[in-house]
Residue frames as qw, qx, qy, qz and C-alpha x, y, z in Angstrom:
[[0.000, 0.886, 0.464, 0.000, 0.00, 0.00, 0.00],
 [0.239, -0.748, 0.129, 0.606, 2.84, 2.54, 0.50],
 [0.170, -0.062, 0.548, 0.817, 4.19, 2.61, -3.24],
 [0.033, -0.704, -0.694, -0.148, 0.12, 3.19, -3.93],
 [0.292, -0.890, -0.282, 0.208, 0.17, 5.90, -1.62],
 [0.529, -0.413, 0.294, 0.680, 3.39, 6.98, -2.58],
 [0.156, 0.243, 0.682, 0.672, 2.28, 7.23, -6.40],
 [0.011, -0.813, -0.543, -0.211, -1.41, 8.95, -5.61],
 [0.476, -0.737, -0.099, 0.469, 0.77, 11.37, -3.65],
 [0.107, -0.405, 0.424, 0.803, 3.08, 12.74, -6.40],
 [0.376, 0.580, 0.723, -0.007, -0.20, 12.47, -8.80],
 [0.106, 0.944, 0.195, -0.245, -1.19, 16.05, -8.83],
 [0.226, -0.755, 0.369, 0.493, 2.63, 16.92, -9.40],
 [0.277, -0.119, 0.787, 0.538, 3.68, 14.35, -12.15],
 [0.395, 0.528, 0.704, 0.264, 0.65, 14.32, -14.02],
 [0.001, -0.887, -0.030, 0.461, 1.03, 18.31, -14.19],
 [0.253, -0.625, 0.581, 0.456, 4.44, 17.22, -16.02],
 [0.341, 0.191, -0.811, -0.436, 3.31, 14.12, -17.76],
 [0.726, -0.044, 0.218, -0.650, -0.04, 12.44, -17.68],
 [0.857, 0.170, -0.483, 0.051, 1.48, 9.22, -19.33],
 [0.653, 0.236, -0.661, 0.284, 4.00, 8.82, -16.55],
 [0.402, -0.118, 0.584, -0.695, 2.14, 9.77, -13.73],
 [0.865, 0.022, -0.025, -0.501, -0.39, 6.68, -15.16],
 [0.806, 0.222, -0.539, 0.098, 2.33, 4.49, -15.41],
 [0.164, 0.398, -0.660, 0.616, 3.58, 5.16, -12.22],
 [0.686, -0.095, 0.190, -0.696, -0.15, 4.65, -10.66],
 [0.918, 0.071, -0.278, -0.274, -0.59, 1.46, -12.55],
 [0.324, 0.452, -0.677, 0.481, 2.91, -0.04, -11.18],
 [0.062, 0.309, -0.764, 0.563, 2.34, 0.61, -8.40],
 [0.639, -0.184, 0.419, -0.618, -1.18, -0.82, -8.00],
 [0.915, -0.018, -0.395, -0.086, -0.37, -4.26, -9.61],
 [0.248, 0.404, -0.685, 0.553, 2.84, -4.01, -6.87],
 [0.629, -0.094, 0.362, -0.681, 0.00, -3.27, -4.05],
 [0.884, 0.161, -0.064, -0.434, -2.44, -6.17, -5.68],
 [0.845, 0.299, -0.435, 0.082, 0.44, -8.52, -6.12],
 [0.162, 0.270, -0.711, 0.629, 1.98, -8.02, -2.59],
 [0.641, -0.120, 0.180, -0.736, -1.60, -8.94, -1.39],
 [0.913, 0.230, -0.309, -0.133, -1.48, -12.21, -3.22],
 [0.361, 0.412, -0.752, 0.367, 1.97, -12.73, -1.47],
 [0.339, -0.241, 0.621, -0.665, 0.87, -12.07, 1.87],
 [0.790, 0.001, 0.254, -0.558, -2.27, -14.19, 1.56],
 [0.772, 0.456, -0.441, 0.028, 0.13, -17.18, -0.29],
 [0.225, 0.317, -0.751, 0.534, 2.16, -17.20, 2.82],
 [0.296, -0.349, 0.566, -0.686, -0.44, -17.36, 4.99],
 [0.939, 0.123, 0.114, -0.299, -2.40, -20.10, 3.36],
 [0.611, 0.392, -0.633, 0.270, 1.28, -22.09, 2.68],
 [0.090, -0.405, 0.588, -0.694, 1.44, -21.26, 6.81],
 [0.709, -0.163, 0.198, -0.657, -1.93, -22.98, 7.62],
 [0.851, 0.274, -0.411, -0.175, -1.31, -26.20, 5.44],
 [0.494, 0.488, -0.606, 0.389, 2.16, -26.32, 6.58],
 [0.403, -0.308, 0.547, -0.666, 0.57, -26.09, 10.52],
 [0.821, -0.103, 0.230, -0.512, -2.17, -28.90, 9.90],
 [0.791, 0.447, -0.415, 0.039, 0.04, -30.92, 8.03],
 [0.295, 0.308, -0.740, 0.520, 2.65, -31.22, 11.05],
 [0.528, -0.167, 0.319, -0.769, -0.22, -31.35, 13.60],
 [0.946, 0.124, -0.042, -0.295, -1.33, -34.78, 11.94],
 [0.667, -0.514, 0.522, 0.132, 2.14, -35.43, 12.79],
 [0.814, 0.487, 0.190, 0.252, 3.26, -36.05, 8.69],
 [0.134, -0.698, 0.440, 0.549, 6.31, -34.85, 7.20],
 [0.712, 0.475, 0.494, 0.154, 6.61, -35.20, 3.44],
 [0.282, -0.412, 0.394, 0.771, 9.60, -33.55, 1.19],
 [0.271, 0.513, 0.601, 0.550, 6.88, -33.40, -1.77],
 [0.086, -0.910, -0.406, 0.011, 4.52, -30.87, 0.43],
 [0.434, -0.697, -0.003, 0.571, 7.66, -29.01, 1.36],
 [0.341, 0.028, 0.543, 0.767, 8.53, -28.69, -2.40],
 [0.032, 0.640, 0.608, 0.469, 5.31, -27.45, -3.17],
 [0.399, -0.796, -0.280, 0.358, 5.23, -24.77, -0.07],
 [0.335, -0.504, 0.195, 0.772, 8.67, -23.58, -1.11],
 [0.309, 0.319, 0.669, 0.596, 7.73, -23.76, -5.04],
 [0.196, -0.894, -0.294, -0.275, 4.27, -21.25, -4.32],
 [0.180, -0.878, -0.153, 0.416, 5.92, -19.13, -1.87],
 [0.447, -0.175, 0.433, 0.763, 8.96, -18.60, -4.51],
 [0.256, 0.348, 0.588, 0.684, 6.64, -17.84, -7.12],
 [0.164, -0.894, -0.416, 0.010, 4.31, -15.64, -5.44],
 [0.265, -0.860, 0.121, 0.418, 7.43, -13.35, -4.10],
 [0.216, -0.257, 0.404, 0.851, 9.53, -12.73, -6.96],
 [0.109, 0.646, 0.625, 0.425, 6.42, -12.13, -9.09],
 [0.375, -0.838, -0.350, 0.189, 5.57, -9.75, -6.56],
 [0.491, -0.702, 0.163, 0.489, 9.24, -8.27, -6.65],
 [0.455, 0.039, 0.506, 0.732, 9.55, -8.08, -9.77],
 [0.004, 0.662, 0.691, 0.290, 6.81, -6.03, -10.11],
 [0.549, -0.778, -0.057, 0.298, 7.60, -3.83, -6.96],
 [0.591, -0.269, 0.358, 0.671, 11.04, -3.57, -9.14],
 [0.258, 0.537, 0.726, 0.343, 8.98, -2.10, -11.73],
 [0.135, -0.930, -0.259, -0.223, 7.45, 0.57, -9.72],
 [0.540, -0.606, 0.130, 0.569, 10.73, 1.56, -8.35],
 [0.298, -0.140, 0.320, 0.888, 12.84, 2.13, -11.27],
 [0.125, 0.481, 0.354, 0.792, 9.66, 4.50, -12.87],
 [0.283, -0.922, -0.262, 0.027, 9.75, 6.21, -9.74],
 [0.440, -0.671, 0.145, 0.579, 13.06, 6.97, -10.24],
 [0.424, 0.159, 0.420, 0.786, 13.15, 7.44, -13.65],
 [0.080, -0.896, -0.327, -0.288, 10.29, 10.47, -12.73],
 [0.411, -0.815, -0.190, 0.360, 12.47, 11.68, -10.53],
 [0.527, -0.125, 0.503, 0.674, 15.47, 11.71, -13.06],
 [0.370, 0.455, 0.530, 0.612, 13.13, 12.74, -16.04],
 [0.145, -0.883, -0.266, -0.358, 11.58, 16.02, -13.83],
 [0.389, 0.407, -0.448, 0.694, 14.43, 16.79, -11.37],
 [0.609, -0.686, -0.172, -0.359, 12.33, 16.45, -8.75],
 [0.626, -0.683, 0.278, 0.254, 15.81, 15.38, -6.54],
 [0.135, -0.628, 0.645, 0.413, 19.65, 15.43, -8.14],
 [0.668, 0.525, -0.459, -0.259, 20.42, 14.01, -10.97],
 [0.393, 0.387, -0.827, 0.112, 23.06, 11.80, -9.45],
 [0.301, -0.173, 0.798, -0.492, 20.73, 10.66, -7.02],
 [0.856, 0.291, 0.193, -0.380, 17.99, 9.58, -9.24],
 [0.631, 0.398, -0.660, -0.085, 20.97, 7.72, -11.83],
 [0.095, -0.286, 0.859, -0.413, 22.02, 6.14, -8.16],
 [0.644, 0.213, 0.345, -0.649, 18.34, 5.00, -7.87],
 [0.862, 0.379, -0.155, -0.299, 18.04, 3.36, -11.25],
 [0.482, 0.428, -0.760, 0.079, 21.34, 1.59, -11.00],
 [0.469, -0.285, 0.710, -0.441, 20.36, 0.54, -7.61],
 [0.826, 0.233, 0.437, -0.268, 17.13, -1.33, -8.91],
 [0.718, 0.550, -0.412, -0.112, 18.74, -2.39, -12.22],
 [0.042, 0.440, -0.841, 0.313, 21.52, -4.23, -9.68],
 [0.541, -0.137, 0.570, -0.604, 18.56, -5.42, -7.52],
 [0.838, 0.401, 0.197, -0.314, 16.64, -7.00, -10.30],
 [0.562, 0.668, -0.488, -0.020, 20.02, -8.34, -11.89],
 [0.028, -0.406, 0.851, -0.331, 21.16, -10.04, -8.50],
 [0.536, 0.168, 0.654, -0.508, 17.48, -11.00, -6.89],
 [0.644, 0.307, 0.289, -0.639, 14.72, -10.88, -8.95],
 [0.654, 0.465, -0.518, -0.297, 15.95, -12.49, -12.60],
 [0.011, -0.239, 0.937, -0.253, 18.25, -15.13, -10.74],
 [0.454, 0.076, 0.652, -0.603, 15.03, -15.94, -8.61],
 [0.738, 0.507, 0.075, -0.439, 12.15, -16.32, -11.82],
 [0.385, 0.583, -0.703, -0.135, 15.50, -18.13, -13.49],
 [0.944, -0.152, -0.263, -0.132, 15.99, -20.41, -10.87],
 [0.634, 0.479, -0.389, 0.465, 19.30, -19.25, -10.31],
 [0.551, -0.366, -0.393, 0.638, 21.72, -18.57, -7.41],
 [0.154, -0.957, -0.229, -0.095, 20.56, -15.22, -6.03],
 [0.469, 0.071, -0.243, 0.846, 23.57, -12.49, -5.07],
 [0.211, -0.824, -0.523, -0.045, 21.51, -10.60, -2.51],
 [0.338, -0.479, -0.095, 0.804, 24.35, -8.28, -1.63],
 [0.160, 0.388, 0.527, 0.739, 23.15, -6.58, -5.38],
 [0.165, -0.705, -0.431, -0.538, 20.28, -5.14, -3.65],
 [0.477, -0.676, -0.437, 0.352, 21.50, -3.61, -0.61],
 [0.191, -0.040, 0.184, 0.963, 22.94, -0.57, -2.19],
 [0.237, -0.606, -0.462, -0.603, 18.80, 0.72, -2.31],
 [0.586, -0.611, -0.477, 0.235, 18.73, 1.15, 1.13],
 [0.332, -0.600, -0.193, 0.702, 20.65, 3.93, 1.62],
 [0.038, 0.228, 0.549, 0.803, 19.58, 5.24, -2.05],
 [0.310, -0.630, -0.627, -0.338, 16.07, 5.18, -0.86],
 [0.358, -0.756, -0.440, 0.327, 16.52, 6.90, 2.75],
 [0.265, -0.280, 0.042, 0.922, 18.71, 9.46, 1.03],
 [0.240, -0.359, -0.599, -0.674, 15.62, 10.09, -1.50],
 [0.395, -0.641, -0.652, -0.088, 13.07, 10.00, 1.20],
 [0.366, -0.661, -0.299, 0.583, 15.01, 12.59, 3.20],
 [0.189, -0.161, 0.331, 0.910, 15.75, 15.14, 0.28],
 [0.134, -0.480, -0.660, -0.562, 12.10, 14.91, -0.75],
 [0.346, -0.758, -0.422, 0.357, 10.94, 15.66, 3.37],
 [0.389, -0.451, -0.022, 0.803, 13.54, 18.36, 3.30],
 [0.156, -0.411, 0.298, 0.847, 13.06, 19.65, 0.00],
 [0.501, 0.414, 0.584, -0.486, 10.34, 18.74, -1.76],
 [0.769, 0.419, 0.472, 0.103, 9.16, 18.08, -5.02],
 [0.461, 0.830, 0.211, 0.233, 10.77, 21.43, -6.38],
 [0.708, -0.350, 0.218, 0.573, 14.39, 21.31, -6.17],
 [0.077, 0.872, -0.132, -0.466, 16.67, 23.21, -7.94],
 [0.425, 0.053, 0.804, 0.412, 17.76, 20.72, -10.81],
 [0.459, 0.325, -0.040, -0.826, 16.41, 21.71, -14.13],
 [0.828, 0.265, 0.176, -0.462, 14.38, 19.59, -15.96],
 [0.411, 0.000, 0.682, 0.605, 15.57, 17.40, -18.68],
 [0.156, 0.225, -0.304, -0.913, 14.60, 18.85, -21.83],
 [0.672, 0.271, 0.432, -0.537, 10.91, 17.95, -23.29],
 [0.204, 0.119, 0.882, 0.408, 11.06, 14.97, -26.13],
 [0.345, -0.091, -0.555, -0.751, 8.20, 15.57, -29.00],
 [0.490, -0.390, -0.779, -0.024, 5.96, 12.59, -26.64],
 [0.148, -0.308, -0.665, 0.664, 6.39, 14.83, -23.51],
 [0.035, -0.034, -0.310, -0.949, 4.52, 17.45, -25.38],
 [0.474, -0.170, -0.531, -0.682, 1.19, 15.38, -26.00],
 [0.417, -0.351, -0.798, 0.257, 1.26, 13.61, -22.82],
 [0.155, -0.106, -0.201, 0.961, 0.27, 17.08, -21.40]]
């Protein structure tokens, strides 16, 4: 719900700028929402099984494959999606200067790392290199505190307006 809220929040501002990427940012971020719902409620019905199933005193390495199989697919679907509505919140921030430049390129490489270590690997099958995505963490509180402090209307100019930004308008 917070990238939702996050996205109906800079509405008014981005769609002022660009009505196409303030809709893409919306949409993002409510399949992200809608698909972190589906997680949560995937874990907890994987949690119940997984409770009555030991309770009847069974163990069984097939159910456990199938537990781990659904929760796998439920969260990187989920995170890839989430990965989604990150990098085109930072690429609004990048494309309207709404914080530094070199913090919104820091942003997009973050999640372009994140989704290159986690999220592909994961939906691959592959070994995961979670250390990829811990460089967002302090991308994201430095972004959250330059936006408190300073708000949507920094002193960065724009980037210049492509022929599309024109009509999205």
């Amino acid at each position: 719900a917070l990238t939702l809220g996050i996205a109906i929040m800079l509405w008014p501002e981005l769609a002022r700028r660009s009505q196409r990427h303030a809709l893409w940012l919306l949409m993002v971020a409510g399949m992200s929402c809608a698909l972190e719902a589906v997680h949560s409620g995937t874990l907890l019905a994987l949690l119940s099984a997984s409770q009555r199933f030991a309770d009847a005193g069974m163990t069984d390495a097939a159910l456990a494959a199938v537990v781990g199989s659904a929760r796998r697919w439920a969260h990187f679907t989920q995170l890839a999606f989430t990965g989604g509505w990150i990098f085109t919140f930072y690429l609004a921030m990048l494309r309207f200067a709404f914080v530094p430049r070199w913090l919104a390129v820091l942003g997009l490489a973050g999640i372009v790392a994140q989704f290159a270590g986690v999220t592909l690997p994961g939906l691959l099958g592959l070994p995961l290199t979670s250390v990829m995505a811990m460089p967002l963490a302090p991308i994201h509180v430095t972004t959250a505190g330059w936006l408190m402090v300073k708000g949507l209307s920094g002193k960065a100019e724009p980037l210049p307006a492509s022929p599309r930004t024109e009509t999205d308008q």
